[in-house]
Phi, psi and omega in degrees: 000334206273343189256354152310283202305318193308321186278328188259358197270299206298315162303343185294297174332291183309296192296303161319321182292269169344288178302306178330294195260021111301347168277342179288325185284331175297329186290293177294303173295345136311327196259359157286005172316147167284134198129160180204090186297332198308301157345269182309326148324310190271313175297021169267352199237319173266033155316106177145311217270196194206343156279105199302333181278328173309284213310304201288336173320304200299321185246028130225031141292300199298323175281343155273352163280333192260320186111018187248071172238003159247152175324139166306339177268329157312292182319301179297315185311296166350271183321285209291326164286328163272352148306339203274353177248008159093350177264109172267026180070212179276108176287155161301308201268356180228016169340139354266047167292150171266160187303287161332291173296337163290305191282347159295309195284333176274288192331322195286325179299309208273349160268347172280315198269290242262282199312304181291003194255314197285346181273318185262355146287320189304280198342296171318285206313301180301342191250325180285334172291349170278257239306313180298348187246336165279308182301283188063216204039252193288303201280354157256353159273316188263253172010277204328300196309316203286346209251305151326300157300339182302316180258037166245353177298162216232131175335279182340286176320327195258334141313300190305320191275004190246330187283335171292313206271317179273331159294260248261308167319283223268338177058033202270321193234165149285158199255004168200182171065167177255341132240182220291163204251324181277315196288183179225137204277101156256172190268025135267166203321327187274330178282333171260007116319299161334267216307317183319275246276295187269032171278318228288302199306301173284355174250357176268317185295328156303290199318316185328293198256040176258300214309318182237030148292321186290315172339294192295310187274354131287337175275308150349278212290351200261006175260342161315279206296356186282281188300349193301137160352297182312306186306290161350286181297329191270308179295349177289305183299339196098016187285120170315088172352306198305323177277344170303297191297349162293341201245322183303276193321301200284015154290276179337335180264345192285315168306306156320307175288339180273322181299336162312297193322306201252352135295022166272330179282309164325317166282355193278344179305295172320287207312324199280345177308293165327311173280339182275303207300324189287310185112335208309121209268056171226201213288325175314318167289299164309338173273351174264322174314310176334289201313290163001275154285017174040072153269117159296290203307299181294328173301275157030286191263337181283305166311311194275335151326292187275348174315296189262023149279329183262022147308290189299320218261302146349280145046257185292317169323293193285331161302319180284337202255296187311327199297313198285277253276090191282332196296009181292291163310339202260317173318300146344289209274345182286000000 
């Protein structure tokens, strides 16, 4: 237990450590935007008018309500104390919506899309890569390959390309949004066919270009472990295959669950791609809404969002990675 804590103390740090100078960095770098979102708010509130003095009045209300006529370091202090109380102010580009609210409304899509797309790709990738390196024949000359080239396509691309042939050609899915336009979202079969039905497109696309980068480096460890010495001795003894290759996969696997870790942060880039190409009502999108409007505040909160979903979500990895792994523990503990 004492090489548990030692292991999970030490990752806990590194991650806090981590978050420290992403927030810092979510705060500062929107705000090197080039631009003055402000400007354009107050020229909407002085449309008319023709007094220069008014006019300038007006827009140091609005730079004393959003706060940015003060020092960069008062502003993050500002920001960084009302985050910590769940208010990430006002947005700019959807003014007087608040930031907070944009962001309740996005997430739940966007952890709905990302997460189950980015798993059951790892999954696919891991089991055609087992199968290709034991099995061999068709799914390791054909399969692999043709699956390998698929994830080499670019997010962008492998949207585009599933929104021509299956949108707009074949006309199968819908081509944008997340359900139907007329409806309004309750718990019945037609709105939730709607969600299903414009789910498929942004959740294959992620699911594609996952499956064969996990492959090729499942299919590796498992032929390493296939020839490994043990496998040799054990099949010497007379040990049922079926029961080798149970000890083969999860050795083989182990190296993989670290490779989940650090493609959840590379997909998650693929995922919001997915979503702006889509229209798909989640952070990706708001955050192209962000850019757009030079919005700080909706930047910001979107980043330091996705900041600490792939924190956690690493995390969890490495947690689950001590769990499987005992030589995790027996390290610890020399």
């Amino acid at each position: 237990m004492k090489g548990y804590k030692k292991y999970y103390g030490q990752k806990i740090i590194w991650y806090l450590i981590t978050l420290f100078f992403a927030i810092i960095l979510n705060f500062v770098l929107p705000r090197l935007m080039p631009g003055d979102p402000v400007a354009g708010i107050a020229a909407g509130a002085v449309s008319g008018m023709t007094d220069a003095t008014a006019i300038q009045k007006v827009y140091e209300e609005y730079a004393e309500k959003f706060g940015v006529n003060k020092p960069m370091i008062v502003q993050f202090g500002m920001w960084a104390g009302n985050a910590l109380k769940g208010d990430f102010g006002v947005s700019f580009s959807q003014y007087p919506r608040t930031v907070g609210n944009i962001i309740s409304s996005s997430v739940g899509w966007t952890l709905a899309l990302q997460l189950p797309a980015i798993i059951v790709g790892w999954l696919l990738g891991n089991i055609l890569g087992a199968v290709a390196a034991y099995i061999k024949g068709a799914f390791d000359k054909v399969l692999l390959p043709v699956f390998m080239f698929i994830s080499n396509v670019p997010a962008f691309g492998m949207a585009i390309i599933l929104l021509t042939v299956f949108g707009i050609n074949l006309k199968w899915f819908p081509t944008s949004g997340a359900y139907g336009f007329e409806l309004i979202p309750n718990f019945s079969w037609e709105f939730i066919s709607s969600v299903i039905s414009h789910y498929q497109m942004p959740f294959w696309s992620i699911v594609l270009i996952t499956i064969g980068g996990q492959a090729i480096g499942m299919r590796s460890m498992s032929i390493y472990e296939l020839n490994a010495d043990y496998v040799k001795y054990s099949r010497f003894l007379g040990i049922k295959d079926r029961k080798i290759v149970g000890y083969v996969f999860r050795n083989a696997m182990l190296p993989q669950i670290t490779g989940l870790a650090m493609s959840l942060g590379t997909m998650m880039g693929g995922a919001l791609v997915a979503e702006i190409i889509f229209s798909y009502p989640g952070i990706g999108t708001a955050m192209m809404t962000a850019v757009r409007g030079q919005d700080y505040p909706l930047l910001s909160a979107c980043t330091l969002i996705i900041t600490i979903m792939v924190l956690l979500a690493n995390l969890l990895v490495e947690i689950l990675y001590g769990v499987i792994d005992p030589r995790v523990k027996a390290a610890q503990q020399d």
